[in-house]
Structure formats: structure tokens, C-alpha cells
C-alpha atoms as one frame of an Amber mdcrd trajectory, in Angstrom:
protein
 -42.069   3.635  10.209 -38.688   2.227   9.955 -35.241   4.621  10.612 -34.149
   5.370   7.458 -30.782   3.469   6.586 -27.699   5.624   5.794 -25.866   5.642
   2.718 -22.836   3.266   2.555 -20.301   5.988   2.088 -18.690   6.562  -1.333
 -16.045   4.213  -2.736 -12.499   5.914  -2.523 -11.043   6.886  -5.695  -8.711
   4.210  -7.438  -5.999   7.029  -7.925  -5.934   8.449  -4.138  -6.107   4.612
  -2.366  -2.952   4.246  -5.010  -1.388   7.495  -3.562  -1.879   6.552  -0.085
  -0.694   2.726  -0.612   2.311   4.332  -2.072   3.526   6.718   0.768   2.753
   4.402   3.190   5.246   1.916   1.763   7.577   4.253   1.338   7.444   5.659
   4.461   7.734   1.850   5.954  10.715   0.975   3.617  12.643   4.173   4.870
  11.777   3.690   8.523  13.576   0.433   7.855  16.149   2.033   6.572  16.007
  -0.458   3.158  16.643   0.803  -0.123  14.021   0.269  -3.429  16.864  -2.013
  -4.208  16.538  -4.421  -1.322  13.132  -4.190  -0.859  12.975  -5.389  -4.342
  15.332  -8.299  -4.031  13.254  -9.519  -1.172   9.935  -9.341  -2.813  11.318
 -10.520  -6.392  10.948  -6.921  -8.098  12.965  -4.856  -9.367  14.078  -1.514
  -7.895  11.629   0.890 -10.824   8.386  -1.388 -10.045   9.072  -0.793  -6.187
   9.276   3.002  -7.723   6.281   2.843  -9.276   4.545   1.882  -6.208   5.756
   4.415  -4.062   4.360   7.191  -6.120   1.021   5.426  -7.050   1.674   4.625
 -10.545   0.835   1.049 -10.224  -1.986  -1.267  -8.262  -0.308  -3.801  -6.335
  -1.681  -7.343  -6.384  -2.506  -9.076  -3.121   0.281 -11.536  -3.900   2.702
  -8.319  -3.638   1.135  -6.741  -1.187   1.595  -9.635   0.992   5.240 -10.245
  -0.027   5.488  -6.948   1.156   3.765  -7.301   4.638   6.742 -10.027   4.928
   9.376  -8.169   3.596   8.146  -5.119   6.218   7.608  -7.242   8.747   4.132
  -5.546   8.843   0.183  -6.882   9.074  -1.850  -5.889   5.997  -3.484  -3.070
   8.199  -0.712  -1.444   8.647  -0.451   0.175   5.157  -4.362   1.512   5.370
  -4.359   2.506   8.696  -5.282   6.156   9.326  -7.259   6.051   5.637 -10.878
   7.257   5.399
């Protein structure tokens, strides 16, 4: 008889991938030492939808989310690292 396969584990929830997406940018914008304000600029948003990021009040499209890898200077990775 076959090993039994293992459940794929269970899809993260929508509202605690948004949390985590959020602190990790902010906590890359800061170590930068940019404000919302200039990360904005550089990503063509304003300062309250760079806001609403941070706290995981909106889902980022891939088109942002690599505007911000640029803007960071980071690799996609970076923001999910450490995330389980």
C-alpha cells in the first residue's frame, strides 16, 4: 500500500497575508528612512494609499508590488520572508 500523501497545508487568511504585507513594507520604508510621501511619489501613489497598505486595508496588485520592490530596492521575497 502506498504512503499516504499529506494534506497541502491550509491557505493563509486574505486578512493576515494583508497584515503581514503591510508591516513588512512599513518596516522596509522606515529602515530607508523614506516617508509615505516619497515612497508614494516614486511608485505613483499617493501618501493615504501607501497608508492603507501599511496597515492591511488594501491588496496590492503585482504591478504595485513590483513598483515597490524598485522603489525598496528589494526582491519580491523579501516582503514574505519569515511568513508561514
Amino acid at each position: 500500500m502506498p504512503p499516504k500523501k499529506s494534506k497541502p497545508k491550509k491557505p493563509i487568511e486574505r486578512k493576515l497575508l494583508l497584515k503581514y504585507f503591510g508591516a513588512r513594507l512599513k518596516e522596509l520604508r522606515e529602515k530607508r528612512k523614506m516617508s509615505g510621501e516619497e515612497l508614494g511619489e516614486m511608485v505613483e501613489m499617493n501618501r493615504q494609499a501607501i497608508s492603507r497598505l501599511e496597515v492591511g486595508g488594501a491588496n496590492p496588485s503585482l504591478e504595485i508590488i513590483s513598483k515597490l520592490c524598485w522603489a525598496l530596492n528589494v526582491k519580491i521575497e523579501t516582503f514574505f520572508r519569515g511568513f508561514k
